[in-house]
N, C-alpha and C positions, 0 to 999 in steps of 0.2 A: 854765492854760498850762504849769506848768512838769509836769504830768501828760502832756501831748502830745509833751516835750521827749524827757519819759524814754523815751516807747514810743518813738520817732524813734531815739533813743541804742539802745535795745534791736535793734531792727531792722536796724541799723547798726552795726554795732561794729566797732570800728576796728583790731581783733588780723588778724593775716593768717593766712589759712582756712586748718583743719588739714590738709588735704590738699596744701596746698601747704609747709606745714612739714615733713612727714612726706616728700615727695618731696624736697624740696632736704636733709635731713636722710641720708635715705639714700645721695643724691647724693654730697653729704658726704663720708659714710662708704668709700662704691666709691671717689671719686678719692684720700681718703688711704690706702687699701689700695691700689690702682694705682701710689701712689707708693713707698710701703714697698717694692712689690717692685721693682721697677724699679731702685729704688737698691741694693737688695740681690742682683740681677744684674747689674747694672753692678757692682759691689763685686768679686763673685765674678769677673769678667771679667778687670778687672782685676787680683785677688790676684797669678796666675803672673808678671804682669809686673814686681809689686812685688816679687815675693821675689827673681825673677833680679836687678833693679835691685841690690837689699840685697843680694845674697848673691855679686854682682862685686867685694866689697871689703868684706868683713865686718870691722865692727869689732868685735863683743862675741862670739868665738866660745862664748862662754859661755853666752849665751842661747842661741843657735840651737841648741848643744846640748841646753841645757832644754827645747825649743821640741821639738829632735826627739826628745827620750828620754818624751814622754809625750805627743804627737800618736798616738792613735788609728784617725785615718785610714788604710788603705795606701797610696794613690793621692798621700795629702798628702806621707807619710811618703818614697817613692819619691821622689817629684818632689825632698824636702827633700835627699835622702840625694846623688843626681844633680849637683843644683847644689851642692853643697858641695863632693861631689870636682871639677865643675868647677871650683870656683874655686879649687882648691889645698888644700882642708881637710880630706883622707882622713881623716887623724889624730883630727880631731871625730868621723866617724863610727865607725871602729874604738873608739874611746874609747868612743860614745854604746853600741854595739852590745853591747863586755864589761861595762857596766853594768849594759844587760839582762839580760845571760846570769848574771850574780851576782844580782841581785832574784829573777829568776826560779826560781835553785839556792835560794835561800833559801825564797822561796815554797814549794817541794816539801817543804824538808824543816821548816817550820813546820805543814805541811799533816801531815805523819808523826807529827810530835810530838802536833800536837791528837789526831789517832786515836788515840795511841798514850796520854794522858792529856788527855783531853776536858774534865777540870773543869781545867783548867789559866789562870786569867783570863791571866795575865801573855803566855802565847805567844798567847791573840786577841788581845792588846792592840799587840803584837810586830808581830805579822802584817796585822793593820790596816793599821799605817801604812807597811808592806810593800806594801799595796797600793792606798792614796793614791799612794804615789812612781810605781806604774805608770797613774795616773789612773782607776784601777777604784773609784770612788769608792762604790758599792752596796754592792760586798763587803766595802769597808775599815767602812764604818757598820755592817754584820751583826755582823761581825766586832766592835767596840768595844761595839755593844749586847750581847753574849755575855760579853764578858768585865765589863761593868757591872752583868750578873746575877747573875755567877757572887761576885762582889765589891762590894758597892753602894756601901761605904766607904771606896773610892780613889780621893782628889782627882785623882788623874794621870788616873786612867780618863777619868771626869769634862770634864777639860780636853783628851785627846785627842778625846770626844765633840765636844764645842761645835767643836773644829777642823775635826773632818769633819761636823759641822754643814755649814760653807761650804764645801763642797768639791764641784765643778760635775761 
């Protein structure tokens, strides 16, 4: 008897058929990817309307400045620059703009100097975080990796490395 039991048990088994877990699995899968994007166009939808909202009465001109001195985007950067002088905040953006224009004198002439002495660790080191501040974050890691070759022995190096470790 309990031999009749088993083959009945065998025959029968009570797991729901894999075809049906492998479709509702993938199922699944397509509606949380349906949803991710979905929110992440609506997000975007939304963003212009949030930054005008924020930027009708900015309180931290401080960020926004940060916000606009290493936004990458044009279109972002535009739009950012636009509603700032709407709302009376020229001043941030003249401000944000000769920031650049000093990073970027420096940039060239950190660029002159490496040509000019190449084993130099100190000016990649220099010049790195020259260009973290412009959010070039590829060039700033080359850059720190060069000068941690050229020096293997400088905790600074080192500790500037691990920073542009996280650096997006």
């Amino acid at each position: 008897m309990s031999k009749a039991k088993k083959s009945v048990k065998q025959k029968h088994p009570k797991k729901f058929p894999q075809i049906f877990r492998s479709i509702s699995a993938s199922y699944l899968l397509l509606l949380g990817a349906l949803l991710w994007l979905s929110i992440n166009v609506l997000y975007m939808l939304l963003l212009p309307e949030n930054l005008k909202r924020l930027l009708k009465e900015p309180k931290d001109t401080k960020a926004l400045s940060a916000v606009l001195f290493r936004v990458k985007d044009r279109q972002l950067k535009t739009e950012l620059k636009k509603l700032l002088k709407e709302a009376g905040q020229e001043g941030v953006v003249k401000n944000v703009e000769q920031q650049q224009t000093t990073v970027w004198q420096k940039i060239k002439e950190g660029e002159a100097l490496l040509q000019k002495y190449p084993k130099y660790p100190d000016g990649y080191a220099y010049l790195s975080l020259l260009y973290e501040k412009i959010a070039d974050c590829d060039r700033a890691r080359q850059l720190i990796n060069r000068a941690v070759e050229l020096d293997k022995n400088r905790r600074e190096f080192v500790k500037i490395k691990a920073y542009l470790d996280k650096c997006n």
